[in-house]
Structures are given as structure tokens and as C-alpha cells.
C-alpha positions as CSV (number, residue, x, y, z in Angstrom):
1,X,38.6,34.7,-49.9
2,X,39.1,31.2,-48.4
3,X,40.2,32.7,-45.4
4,X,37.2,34.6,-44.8
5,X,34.8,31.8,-45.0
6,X,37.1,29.3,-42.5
7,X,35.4,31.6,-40.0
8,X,31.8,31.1,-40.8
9,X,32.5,27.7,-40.6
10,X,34.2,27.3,-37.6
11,X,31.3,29.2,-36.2
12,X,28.9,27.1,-37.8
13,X,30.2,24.0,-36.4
14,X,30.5,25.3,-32.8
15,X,26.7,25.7,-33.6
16,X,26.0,22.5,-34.0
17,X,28.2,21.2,-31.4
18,X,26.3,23.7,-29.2
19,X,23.1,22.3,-30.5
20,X,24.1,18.4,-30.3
21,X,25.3,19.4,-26.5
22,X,22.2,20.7,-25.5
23,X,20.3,17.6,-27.0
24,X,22.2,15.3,-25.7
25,X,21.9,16.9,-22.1
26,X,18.0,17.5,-22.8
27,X,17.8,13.4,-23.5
28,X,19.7,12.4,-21.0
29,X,17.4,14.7,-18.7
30,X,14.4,12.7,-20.3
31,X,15.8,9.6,-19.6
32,X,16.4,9.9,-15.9
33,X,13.1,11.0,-15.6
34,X,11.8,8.1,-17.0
35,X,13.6,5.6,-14.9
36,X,12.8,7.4,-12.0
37,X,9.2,7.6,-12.5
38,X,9.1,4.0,-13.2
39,X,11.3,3.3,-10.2
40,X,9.4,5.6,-7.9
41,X,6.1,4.0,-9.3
42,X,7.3,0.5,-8.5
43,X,8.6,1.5,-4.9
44,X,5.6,3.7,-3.6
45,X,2.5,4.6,-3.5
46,X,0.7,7.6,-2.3
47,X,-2.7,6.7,-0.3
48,X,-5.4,8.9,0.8
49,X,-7.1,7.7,4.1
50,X,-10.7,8.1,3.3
51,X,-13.1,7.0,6.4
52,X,-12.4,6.3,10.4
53,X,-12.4,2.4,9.7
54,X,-8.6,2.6,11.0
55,X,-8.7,5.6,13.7
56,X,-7.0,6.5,15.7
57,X,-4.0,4.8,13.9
58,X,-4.7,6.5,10.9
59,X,-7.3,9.7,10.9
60,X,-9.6,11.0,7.9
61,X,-7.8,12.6,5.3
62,X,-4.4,11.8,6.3
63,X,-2.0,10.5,3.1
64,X,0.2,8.5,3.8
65,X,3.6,7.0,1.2
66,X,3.0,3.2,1.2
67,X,6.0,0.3,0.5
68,X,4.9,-1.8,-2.7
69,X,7.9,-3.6,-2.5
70,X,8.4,-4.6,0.8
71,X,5.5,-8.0,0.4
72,X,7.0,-9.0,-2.7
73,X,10.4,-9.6,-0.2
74,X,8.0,-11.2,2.6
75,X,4.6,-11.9,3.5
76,X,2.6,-9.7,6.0
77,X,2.9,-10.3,9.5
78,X,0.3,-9.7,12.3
79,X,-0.4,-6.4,13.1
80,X,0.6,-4.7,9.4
81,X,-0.9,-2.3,8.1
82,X,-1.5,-3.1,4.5
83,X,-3.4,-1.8,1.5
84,X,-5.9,-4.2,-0.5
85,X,-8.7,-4.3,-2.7
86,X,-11.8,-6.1,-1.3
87,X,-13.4,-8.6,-3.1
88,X,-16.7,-6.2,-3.3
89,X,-14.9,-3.6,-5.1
90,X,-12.2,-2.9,-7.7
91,X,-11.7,0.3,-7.8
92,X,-11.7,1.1,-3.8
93,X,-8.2,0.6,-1.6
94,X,-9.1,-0.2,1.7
95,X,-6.4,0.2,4.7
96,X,-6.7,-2.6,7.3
97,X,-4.5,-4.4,9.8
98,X,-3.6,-8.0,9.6
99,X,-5.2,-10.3,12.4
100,X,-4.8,-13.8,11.4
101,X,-2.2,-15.2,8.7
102,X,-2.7,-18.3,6.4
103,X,-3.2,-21.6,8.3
104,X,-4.2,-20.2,11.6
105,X,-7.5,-20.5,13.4
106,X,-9.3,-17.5,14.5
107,X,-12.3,-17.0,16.8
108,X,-14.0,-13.3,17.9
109,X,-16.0,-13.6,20.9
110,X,-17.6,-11.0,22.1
111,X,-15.4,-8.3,21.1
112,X,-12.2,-10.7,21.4
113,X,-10.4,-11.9,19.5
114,X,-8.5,-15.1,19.5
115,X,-5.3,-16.9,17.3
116,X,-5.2,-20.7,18.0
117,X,-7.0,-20.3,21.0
118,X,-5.0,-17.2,22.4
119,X,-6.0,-14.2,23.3
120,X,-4.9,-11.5,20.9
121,X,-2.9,-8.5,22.7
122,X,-4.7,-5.3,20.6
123,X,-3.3,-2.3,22.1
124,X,-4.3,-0.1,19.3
125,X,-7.8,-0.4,19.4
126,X,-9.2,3.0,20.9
127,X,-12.1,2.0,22.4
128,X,-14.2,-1.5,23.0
129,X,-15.8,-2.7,20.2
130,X,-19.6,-3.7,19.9
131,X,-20.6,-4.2,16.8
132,X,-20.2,-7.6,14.7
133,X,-17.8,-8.5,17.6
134,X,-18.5,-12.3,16.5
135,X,-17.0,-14.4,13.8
136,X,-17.7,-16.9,12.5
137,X,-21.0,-16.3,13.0
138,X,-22.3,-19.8,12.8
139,X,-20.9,-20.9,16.4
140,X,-18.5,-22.6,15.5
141,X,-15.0,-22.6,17.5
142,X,-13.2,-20.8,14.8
143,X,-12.2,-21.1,11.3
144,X,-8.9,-22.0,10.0
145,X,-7.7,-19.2,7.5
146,X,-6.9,-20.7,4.0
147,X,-3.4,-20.9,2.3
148,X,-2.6,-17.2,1.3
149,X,-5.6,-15.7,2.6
150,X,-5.1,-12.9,5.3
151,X,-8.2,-12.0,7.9
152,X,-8.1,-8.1,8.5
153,X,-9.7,-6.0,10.3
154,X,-10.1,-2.1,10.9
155,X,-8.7,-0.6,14.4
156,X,-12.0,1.3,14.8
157,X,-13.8,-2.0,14.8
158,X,-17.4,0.1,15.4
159,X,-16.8,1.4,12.0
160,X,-15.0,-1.0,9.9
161,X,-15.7,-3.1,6.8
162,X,-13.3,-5.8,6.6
163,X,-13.1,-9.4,6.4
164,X,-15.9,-9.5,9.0
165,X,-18.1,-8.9,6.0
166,X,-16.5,-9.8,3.1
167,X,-14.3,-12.6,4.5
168,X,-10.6,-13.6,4.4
């Protein structure tokens, strides 16, 4: 009678074998999941370009997979195209190019625009810009942009809210 049960039990226990296998894989499945999520979450970002403040670089509606960890390595340079959160909103990203970095003086004159007293080379704006073309606007000969504070603007400078408006 002993030998009929061994059997039963050896079936039993490639049961649970079967079982612990299959939870084991389903966890490790789980895990790697995880970590990528987190991973991917730290890495990227996905944006949704919402206005024309940045055509014809970037058009309405596009998305677009942003770097998160590329300005922890560096800071931006002229001419990136970053991601921010203006002071006039917290829950809005905006999408705007860097002009001037930290510790450098800027002037807009009529539509131009000028980095320590150079002209700034802008081959990506699409047409001539005429609105708010000025800053600062108190006639002064420019203002020198604080440590860690970025001046950006949008390409389509017609249509753009950026640190025109709500400063550096």
C-alpha cells in the first residue's frame, strides 16, 4: 500500500515545484517591471506640444520624448530646447529655447537680440518678430542674467510667453 501512495506524492510535489516555479517567474516579472518603470520614469519624459509659441521648430500637437537626465550631467547651453515650469504656473510645462545663460548680459532691440553686446545668430526663427521685441524695457543697455537663472524665449517670438513676461 506504501507503494501506491509514493506516487501521489511525487506528483504532489512536482505540483508544488510547478507552482513555486511559476511564482517565482511571475515575481521576478514584477520586479523588472518595477525597475524599469522607475528607470524609464527617471530617464524620460513624454511632452505634448500645446501652442505655436515654438513653431516651426516644434508644431501643435506634436509629442515629443524629453532627456531628464541629461541637465543633471550639465547645464543648458544656448540654443537648447528645454522644458520648465514658469513662475506663473505650476501645473503648465512650457517648451522654450535658451537665449542667455547665468552671468551674461542681454539686450533685445528691436527685434534683436544681443549677448554681451553681440549680435545673436537665430537661424531658427521663422519669420521677423514684432511684438515685445524689447527687453529690458526700461532703456537700459541690458541686464545681466543672475547666477542660475536662464532667459528663454519661444522661436515664434509673435506668439510666445517666456521670460519676456515673466522674467529669467
Amino acid at each position: 500500500m506504501a507503494a501506491q501512495q509514493q506516487p501521489a506524492a511525487g506528483a504532489a510535489s512536482s505540483e508544488r515545484s510547478a507552482v513555486a516555479s511559476l511564482l517565482r517567474e511571475l515575481l521576478e516579472v514584477i520586479v523588472l517591471a518595477v525597475i524599469l518603470y522607475v528607470g524609464i520614469s527617471f530617464a524620460v519624459q513624454a511632452v505634448h506640444v500645446e501652442g505655436l509659441s515654438m513653431w516651426a521648430t516644434l508644431d501643435n500637437n506634436d509629442y515629443l520624448i524629453a532627456n531628464k537626465v541629461d541637465y543633471r550631467l550639465h547645464a543648458p547651453q544656448r540654443g537648447d530646447i528645454i522644458i520648465l515650469r514658469p513662475p506663473t504656473s505650476n501645473s503648465t510645462d512650457f517648451i522654450k529655447r535658451v537665449i542667455a545663460l547665468p552671468g551674461e548680459k542681454l539686450l533685445i532691440r528691436s527685434g534683436v537680440v544681443y549677448i554681451n553686446g553681440h549680435r545673436l545668430d537665430e537661424p531658427y526663427l521663422p519669420e521677423a518678430w514684432v511684438t515685445d521685441n524689447n527687453y529690458p524695457t526700461n532703456g537700459s543697455d541690458g541686464e545681466v542674467m543672475p547666477p542660475n537663472d536662464y532667459f528663454v524665449m519661444g522661436d515664434n517670438r509673435n506668439r510666445s510667453q517666456d521670460s519676456r513676461f515673466f522674467g529669467p
